[in-house]
C-alpha positions in Angstrom: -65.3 20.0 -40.2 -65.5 20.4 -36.5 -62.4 21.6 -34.8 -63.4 20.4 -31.9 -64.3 17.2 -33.1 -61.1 17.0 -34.8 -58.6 17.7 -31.7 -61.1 15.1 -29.8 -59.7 12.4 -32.2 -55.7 13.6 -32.6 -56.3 13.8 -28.6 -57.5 10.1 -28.3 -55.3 8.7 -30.6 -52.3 10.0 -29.2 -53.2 9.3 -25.7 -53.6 5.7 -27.0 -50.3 5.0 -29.2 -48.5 6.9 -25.9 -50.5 4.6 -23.2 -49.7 1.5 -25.5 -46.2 2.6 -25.4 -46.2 3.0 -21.5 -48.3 -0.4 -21.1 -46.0 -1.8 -22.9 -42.5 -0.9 -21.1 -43.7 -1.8 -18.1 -44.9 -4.9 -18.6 -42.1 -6.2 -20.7 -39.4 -4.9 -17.8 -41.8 -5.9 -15.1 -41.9 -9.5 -16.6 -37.7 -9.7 -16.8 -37.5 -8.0 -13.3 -39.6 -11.2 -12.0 -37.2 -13.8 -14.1 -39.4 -14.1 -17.0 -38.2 -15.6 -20.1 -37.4 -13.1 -22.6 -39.4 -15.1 -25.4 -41.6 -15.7 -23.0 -42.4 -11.7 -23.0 -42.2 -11.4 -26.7 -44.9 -14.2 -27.1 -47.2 -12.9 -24.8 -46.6 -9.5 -22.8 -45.6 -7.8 -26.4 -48.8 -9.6 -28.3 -51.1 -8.6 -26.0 -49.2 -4.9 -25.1 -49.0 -4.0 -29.0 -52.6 -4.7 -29.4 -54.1 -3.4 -26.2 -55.1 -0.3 -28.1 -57.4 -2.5 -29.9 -58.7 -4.1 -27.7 -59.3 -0.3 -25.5 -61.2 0.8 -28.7 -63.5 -2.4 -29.4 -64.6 -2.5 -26.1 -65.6 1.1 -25.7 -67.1 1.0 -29.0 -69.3 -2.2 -27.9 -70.1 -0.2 -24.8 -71.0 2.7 -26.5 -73.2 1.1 -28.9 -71.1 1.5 -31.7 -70.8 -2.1 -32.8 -69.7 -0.9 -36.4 -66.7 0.4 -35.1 -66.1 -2.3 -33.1 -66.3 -4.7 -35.8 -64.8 -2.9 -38.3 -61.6 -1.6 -36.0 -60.6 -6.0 -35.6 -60.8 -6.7 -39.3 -59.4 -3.7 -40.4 -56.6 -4.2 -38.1 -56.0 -7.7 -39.4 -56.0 -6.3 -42.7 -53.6 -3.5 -42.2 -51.7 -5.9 -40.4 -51.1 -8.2 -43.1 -50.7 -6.1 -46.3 -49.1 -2.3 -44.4 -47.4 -3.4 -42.0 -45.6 -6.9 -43.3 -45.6 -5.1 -46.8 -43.5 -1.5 -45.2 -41.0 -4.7 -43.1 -40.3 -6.0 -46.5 -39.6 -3.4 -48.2 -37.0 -2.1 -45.7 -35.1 -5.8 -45.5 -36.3 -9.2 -47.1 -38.3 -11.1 -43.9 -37.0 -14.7 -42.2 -40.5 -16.3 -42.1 -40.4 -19.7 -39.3 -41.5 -23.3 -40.2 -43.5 -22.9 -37.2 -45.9 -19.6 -38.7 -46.0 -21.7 -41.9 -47.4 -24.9 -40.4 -49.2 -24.0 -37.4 -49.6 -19.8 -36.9 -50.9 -18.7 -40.4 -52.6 -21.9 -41.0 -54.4 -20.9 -37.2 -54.7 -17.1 -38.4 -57.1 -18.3 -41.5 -59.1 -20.9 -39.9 -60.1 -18.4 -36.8 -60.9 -15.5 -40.1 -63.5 -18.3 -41.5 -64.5 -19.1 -38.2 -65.2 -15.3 -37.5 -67.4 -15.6 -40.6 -69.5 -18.7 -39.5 -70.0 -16.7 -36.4 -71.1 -13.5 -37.5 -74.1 -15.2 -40.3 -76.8 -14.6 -37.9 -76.0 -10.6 -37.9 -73.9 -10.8 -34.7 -71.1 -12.6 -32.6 -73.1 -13.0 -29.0 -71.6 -14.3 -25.8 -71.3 -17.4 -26.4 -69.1 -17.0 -29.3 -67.0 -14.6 -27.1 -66.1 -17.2 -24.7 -64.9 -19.9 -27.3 -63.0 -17.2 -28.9 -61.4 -16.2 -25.6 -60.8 -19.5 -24.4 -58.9 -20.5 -27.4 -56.4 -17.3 -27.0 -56.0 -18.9 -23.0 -55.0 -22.1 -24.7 -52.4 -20.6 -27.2 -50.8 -18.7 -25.1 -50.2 -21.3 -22.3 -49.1 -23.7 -26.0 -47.2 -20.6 -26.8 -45.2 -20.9 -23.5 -44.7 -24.4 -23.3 -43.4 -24.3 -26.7 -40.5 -21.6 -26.4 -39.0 -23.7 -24.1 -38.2 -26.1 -27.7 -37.0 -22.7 -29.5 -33.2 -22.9 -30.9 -30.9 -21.1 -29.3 -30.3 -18.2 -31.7 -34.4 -17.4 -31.2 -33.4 -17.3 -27.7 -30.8 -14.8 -27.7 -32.5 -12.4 -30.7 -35.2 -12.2 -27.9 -32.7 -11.7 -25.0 -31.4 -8.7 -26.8 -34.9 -7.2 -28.1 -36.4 -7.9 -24.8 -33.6 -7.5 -22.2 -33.1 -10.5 -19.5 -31.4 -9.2 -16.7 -33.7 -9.3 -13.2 -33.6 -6.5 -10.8 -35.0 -7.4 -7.2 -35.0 -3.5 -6.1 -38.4 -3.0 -4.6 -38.2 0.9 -6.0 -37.8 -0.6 -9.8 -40.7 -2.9 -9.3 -43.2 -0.4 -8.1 -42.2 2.1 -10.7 -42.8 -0.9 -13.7 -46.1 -1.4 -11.9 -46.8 2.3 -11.9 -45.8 2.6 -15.4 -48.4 0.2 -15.9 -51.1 1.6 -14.3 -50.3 4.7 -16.0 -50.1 2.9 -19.7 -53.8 1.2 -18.9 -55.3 4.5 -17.4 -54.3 6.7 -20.6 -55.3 3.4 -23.0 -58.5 4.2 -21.0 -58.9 8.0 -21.7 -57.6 8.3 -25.1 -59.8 5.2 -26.5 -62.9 6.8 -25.4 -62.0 10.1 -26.5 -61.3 8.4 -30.2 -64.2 6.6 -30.6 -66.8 9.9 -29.7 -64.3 11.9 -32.0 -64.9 8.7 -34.7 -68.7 8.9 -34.3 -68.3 12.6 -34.7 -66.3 12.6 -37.9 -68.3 9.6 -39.3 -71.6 12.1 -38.9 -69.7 15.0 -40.1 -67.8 13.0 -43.3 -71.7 11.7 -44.1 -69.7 7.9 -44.5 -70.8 5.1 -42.2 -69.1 4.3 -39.1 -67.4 1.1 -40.3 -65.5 3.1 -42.9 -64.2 5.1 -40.1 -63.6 1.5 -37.8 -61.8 -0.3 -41.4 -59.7 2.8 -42.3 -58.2 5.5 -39.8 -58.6 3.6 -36.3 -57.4 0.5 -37.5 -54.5 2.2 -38.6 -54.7 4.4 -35.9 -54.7 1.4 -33.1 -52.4 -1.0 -35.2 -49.4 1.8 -35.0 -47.6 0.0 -31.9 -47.5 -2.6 -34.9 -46.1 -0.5 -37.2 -43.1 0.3 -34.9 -42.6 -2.9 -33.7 -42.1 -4.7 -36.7 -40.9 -1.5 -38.7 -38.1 -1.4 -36.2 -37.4 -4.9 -36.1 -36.8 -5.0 -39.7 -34.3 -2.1 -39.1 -32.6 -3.9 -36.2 -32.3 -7.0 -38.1 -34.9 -9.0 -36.2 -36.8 -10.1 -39.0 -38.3 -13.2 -37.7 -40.0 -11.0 -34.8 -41.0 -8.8 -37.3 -42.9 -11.4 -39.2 -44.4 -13.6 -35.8 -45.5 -10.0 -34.1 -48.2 -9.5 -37.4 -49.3 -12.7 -37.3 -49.9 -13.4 -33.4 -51.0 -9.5 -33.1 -53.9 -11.2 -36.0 -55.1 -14.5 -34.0 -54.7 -12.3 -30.7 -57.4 -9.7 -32.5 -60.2 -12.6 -33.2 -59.6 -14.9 -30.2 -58.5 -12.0 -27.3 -59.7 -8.9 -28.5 -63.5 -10.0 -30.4 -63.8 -12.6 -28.0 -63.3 -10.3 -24.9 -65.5 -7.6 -26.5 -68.3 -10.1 -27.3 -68.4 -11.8 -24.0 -68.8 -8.5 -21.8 -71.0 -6.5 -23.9 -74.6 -7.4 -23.4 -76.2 -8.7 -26.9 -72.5 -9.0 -28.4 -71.0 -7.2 -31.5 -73.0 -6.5 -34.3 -71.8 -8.0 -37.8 -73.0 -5.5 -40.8 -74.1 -6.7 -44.1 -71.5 -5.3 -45.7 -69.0 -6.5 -43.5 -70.1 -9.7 -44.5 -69.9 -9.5 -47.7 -66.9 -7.7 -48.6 -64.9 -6.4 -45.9 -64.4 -9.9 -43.5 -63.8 -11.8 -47.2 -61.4 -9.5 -47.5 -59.5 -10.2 -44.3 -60.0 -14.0 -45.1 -58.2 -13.7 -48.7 -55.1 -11.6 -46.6 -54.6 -14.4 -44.3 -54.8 -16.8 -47.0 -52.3 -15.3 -49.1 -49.9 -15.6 -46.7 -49.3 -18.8 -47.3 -47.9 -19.1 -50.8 -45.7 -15.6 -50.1 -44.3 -17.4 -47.2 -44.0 -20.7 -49.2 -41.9 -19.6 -51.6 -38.4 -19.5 -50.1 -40.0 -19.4 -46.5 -39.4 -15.5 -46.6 -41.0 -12.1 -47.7 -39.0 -10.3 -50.8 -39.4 -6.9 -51.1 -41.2 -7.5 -54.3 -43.9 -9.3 -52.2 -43.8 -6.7 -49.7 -44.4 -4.0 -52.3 -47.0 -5.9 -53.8 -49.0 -6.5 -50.5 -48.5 -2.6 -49.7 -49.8 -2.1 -53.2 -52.8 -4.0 -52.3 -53.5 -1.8 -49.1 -53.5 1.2 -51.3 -56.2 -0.8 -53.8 -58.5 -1.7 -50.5 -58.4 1.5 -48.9 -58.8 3.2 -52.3 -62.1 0.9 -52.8 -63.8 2.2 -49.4 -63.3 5.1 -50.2 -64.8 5.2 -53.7 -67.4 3.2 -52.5 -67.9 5.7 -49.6 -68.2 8.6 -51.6 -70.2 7.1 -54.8 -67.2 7.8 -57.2 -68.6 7.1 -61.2 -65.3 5.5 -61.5 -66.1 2.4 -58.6 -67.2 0.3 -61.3 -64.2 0.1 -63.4 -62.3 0.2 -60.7 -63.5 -2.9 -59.4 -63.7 -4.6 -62.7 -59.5 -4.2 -62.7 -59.3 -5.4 -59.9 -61.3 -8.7 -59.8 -60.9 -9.9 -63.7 -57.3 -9.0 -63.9 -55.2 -8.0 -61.0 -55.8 -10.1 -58.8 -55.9 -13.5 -60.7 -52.9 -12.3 -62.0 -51.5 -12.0 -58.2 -52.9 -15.5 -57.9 -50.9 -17.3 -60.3 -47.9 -15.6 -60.1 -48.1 -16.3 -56.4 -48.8 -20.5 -56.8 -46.0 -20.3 -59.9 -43.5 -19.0 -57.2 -44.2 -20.9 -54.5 -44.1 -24.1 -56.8 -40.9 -23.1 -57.9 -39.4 -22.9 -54.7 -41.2 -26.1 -53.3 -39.5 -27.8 -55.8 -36.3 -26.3 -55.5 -36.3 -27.2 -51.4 -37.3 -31.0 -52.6 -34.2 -30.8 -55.3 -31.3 -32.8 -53.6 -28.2 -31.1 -52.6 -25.6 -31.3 -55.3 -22.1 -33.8 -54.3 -19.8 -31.9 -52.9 
């Protein structure tokens, strides 16, 4: 391999997880030093600073003509999303999951996967597409706002503390959060375009397609901000951010970070065949599963956490089996579909009807 090529990607992927990091201290204490709302920041500043590096890399890879990457860097984000980073957060400490991700946020999260679908059939998610997808992420975040206002007061104050609340008027603090800002966008910048030639390079020089590369190492590569802010969450106690930050990073993805990408790159982002087929499903069945893991005693046990990191290991495994023609694909496969993962199924639906029924049970006299 390439040493050049190799630095070229290290290089871009740390300039990117540093100018997320950067970005994303700025704006969060630029936000409080204007009298922000602390949940305020966490809905919106931190969703959009935690993916920015995601949406640095789909657009340059839509520019550059990559739309594999592109493409493949969104779902494989959601993915990791869903099944590393919510499966590492439960393993460290059992996760508080909300009423409100349960009726309205993960329900939203699947229905914008199968809409992504429906919009990629005709080989490619155009303009037009773009601009309902970015309009809807304008309308959730302005319904995002106008509902933390209704958020209990313990919500309140776990944000307070994550987030800070106190505002500074010193003219000197403000410019440097605006120049920490600047700085965070310029190296988001640099380091995404230095990571998607070094992706194209290593894609050519592996001999595997580029939408390996965009499902596998720069998903994980962008989705790190993710990885520390839920992994420290979950340390800190904060377990309902940890949980809300996965899932609003996943509808900011399709809506902000396609949409964006598809509306200002001429002819749009190209949908692969294969990414069709298998790899978007994919996504689709994460989101999906949510549901009866959050069901079933409206939190994550570490047993469901290990299971969904188990099942990152079994899809990244897959690719690349599949990437490199391994005689052993077929069986694997076989395992997968006719066994494991029907037995996931129903143990999933048996625990979250246990636990349904449970919650209807009434409360014993005291």
């Amino acid at each position: 391999m390439d040493t050049f090529t190799l630095l070229l990607f290290i290089a871009g992927l740390v300039l990117l997880i540093g100018g997320a990091e950067i970005l994303l201290r700025g704006a969060t204490r630029l936000a409080a030093a204007l009298g922000i709302s602390p949940l305020v920041i966490g809905l919106t500043v931190v969703a959009f600073g935690t993916s920015s590096p995601e949406l640095a890399v789909t657009i340059q890879s839509a520019w550059a003509g990559q739309g594999d990457i592109a493409l493949g860097n969104v779902v494989g984000s959601n993915i990791c999303n869903v099944l590393l980073i919510l499966g590492l957060s439960a393993l460290i400490t059992p996760l508080v999951v909300l009423q409100k991700l349960i009726w309205l946020d993960v329900p939203l999260m699947i229905g914008l996967s199968f809409l992504m679908l429906l919009m990629g059939l005709d080989g490619f998610i155009g303009r037009f597409d773009g601009a309902i997808l970015f309009t809807g992420i304008i309308i959730y975040t302005v319904w995002s706002i106008r509902q933390s206002r209704r958020e209990s007061r313990q919500v309140k104050q776990e944000y307070t503390q994550e987030y800070g609340s106190e505002p500074s008027q010193s003219p000197r603090q403000l410019l440097l959060y605006v120049g920490l800002v600047i700085a965070g966008l310029i190296l988001l910048t640099l380091g995404s375009n230095w990571l998607v030639e070094g992706a194209i390079a290593l894609a050519r020089t592996l001999g595997v397609s580029e939408l390996l590369i965009g499902l596998t190492i720069i998903a994980v590569g962008t989705s790190l901000p993710e990885v520390a802010a839920s992994v420290m969450a979950s340390l800190k106690g904060e377990r309902d951010i940890a949980v809300g930050n996965v899932i609003g990073s996943n509808i900011f993805n399709i809506l902000s970070v396609l949409g964006l990408t598809s509306l200002v790159t001429p002819g749009g982002v190209n949908v692969p065949e294969t990414a069709l087929h298998f790899d978007i499903p994919v996504m689709i069945a994460t989101a999906v599963a949510c549901l009866p893991i959050f069901f079933s005693g409206h939190k994550i046990a570490r047993w469901e956490g290990g299971l969904l990191f188990g099942y990152y290991l079994a899809y990244t495994l897959y690719l690349i089996l599949k990437a490199t023609n391994n005689t052993i694909l077929p069986a694997f496969t076989a395992a997968m579909v006719y066994f494991i993962i029907p037995l996931t199924f129903i143990t999933l639906v048996v625990v979250a009807a246990r636990a349904a029924r449970t919650n209807r049970q009434p409360a014993a006299p005291g």
